[in-house]
C-alpha positions in Angstrom: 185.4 192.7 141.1 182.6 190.0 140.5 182.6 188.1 137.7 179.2 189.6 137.0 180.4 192.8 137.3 183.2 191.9 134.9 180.6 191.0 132.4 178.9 193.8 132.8 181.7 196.1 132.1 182.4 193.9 129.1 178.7 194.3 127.9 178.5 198.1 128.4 182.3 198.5 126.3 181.0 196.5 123.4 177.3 198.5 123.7 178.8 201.7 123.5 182.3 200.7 120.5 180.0 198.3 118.4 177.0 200.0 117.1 175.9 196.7 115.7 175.1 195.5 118.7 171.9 197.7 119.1 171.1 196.2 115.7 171.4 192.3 117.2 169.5 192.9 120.7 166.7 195.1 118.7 163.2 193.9 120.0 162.0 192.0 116.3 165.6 190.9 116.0 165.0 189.5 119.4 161.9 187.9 118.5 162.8 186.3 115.8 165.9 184.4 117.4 163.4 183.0 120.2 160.7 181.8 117.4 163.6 180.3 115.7 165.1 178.6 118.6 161.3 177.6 119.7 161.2 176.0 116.0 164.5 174.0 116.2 163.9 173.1 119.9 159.9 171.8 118.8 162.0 170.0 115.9 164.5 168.3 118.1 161.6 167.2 120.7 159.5 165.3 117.8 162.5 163.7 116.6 163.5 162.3 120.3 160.1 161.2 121.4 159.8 159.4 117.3 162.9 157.7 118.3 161.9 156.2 121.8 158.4 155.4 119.9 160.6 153.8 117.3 162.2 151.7 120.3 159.5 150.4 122.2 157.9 149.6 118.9 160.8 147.1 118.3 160.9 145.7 122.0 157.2 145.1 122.0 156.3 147.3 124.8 154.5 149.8 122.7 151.6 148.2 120.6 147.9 149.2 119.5 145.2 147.2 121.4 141.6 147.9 120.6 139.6 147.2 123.8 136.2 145.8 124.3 133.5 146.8 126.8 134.3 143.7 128.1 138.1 144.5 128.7 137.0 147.2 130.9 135.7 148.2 134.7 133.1 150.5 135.5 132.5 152.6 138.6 129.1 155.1 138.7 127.9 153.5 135.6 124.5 151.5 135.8 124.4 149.0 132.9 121.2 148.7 131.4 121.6 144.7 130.4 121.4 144.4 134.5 118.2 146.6 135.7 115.3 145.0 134.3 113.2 148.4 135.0 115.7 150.2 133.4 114.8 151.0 129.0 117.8 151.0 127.2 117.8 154.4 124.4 117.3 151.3 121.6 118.2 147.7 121.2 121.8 148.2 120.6 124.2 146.7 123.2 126.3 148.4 125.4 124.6 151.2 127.2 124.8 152.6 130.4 124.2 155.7 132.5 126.5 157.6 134.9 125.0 157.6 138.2 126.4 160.6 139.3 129.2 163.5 137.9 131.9 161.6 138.3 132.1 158.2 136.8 135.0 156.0 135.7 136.0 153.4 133.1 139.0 151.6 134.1 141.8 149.5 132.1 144.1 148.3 134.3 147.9 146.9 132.6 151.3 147.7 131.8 152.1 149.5 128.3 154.1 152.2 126.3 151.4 154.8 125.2 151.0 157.8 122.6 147.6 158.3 122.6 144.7 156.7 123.3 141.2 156.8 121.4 137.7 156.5 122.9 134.9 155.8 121.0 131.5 156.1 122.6 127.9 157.4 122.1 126.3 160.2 124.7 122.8 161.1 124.4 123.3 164.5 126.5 126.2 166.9 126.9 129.0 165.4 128.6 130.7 168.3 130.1 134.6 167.8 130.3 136.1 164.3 129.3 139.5 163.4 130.9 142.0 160.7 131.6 143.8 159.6 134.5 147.1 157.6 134.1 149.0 155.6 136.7 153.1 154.8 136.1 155.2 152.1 137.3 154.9 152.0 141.4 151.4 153.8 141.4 148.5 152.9 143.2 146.8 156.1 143.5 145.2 158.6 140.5 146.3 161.8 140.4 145.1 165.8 138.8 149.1 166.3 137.7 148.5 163.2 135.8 145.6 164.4 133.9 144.7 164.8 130.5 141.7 166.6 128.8 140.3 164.8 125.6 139.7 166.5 122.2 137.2 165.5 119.7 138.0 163.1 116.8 134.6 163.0 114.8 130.9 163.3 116.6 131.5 159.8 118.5 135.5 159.7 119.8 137.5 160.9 122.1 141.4 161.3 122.0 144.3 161.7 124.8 147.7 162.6 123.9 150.3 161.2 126.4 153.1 162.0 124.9 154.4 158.3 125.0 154.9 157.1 128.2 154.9 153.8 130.4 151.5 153.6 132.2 150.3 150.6 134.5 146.9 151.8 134.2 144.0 154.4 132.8 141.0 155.8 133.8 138.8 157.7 131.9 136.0 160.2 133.3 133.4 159.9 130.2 131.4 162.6 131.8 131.3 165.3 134.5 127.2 165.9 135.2 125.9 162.7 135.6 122.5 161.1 134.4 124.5 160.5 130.4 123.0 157.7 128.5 126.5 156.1 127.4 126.8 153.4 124.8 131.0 152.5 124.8 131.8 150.9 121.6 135.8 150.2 122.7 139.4 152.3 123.5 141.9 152.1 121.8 145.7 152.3 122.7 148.2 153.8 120.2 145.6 153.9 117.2 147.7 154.5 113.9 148.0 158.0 112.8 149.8 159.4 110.0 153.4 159.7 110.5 153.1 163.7 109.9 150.9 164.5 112.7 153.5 163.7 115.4 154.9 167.4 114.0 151.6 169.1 115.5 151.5 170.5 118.9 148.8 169.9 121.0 147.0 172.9 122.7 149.3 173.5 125.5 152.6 172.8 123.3 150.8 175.6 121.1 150.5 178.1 123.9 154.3 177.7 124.9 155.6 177.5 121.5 153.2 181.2 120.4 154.1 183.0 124.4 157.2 181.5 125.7 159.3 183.6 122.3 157.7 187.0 123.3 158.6 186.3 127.1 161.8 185.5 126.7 162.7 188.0 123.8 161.3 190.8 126.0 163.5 189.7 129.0 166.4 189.2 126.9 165.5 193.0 126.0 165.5 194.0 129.2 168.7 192.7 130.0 170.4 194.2 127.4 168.8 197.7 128.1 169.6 196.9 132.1 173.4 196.4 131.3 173.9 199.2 128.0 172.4 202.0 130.4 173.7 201.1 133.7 
């Protein structure tokens, strides 16, 4: 006999001698030990990724930088400063307009990163805002390593990496071309209290709510598989 088929035996004697069992594998029982473990797993993830913060904090590879316009590279942009037939939206420095749906800001450089914040001002409706990283050996951007933005006030922009090495970033500000941009700087690793590491972000929401049910129900039918068969 298999040892699967051992275990099966094992399962069906204990289903049918200990009526507790039922009790144990009963559908909210098995709900609550998956959003329980989901909890102490989320809880065990925050405290890893605070500790290798914590160490490339000491080491000096992780550190906030507030970049400049001038720290940065453009592609699809059109800087008004440089077209003398071109009218800025006012006399405030800085502006610029995509020149077609898919433009790019570019930092290029080697650091530990957690987030990073964009601040700029968009006359029209940008569409989706994303980020692009590169890691160590890179040369080329890619959509696995892509993150969406979400909004931090009317005029920002934030990323959550997760805290990771990256060698360089590029940001798609807009995806419909023809936005009046002014870019007032990025930011990399902007302080943040200490409590909002214990947040999920969207997707972390969606597996932490789902992933529980999924797996209590297939627990479930397991249990139902091996107590009947």
């Amino acid at each position: 006999m298999s040892r699967f088929g051992s275990w099966k035996d094992r399962m069906r004697r204990k289903a049918h001698t200990r009526p507790g069992w039922e009790r144990v594998f009963a559908p909210r029982a098995l709900l609550g030990y998956f959003y329980a473990l989901a909890a102490a797993l989320w809880v065990l993830w925050v405290l890893l990724n605070s500790a290798v913060a914590l160490d490339h904090k000491m080491n000096g590879t992780m550190r906030t930088q507030t970049l400049g316009p001038g720290d940065l590279t453009y592609e699809s942009f059109m800087s008004y400063a440089e077209d003398e037939w071109a009218t800025p939206p006012d006399d405030r420095e800085g502006w610029y307009l995509s020149t077609d749906n898919d433009p790019h800001i570019f930092w290029q450089g080697e650091a530990f990163v957690v987030s990073v914040r964009l601040e700029v001002e968009q006359l029209l409706p940008p569409g989706s805002v994303a980020l692009y990283y590169l890691t160590p050996g890179q040369t080329d951007y890619r959509e696995s390593q892509k993150v969406y933005a979400w909004r931090d006030g009317d005029n920002a922009y934030v990323f959550d990496l997760g805290g990771i090495t990256v060698t360089g970033l590029r940001i798609d500000p807009d995806s419909v071309g023809g936005v009046p941009t002014r870019l007032i700087g990025l930011e990399l690793n902007p302080s943040r209290p200490w409590f909002c590491s214990l947040f999920p972000g969207g997707g972390q929401w969606l597996l932490l709510l789902f992933g529980p049910p999924l797996a209590a129900a297939l627990a479930a039918l397991v249990w139902q598989a091996v107590k009947n068969d």
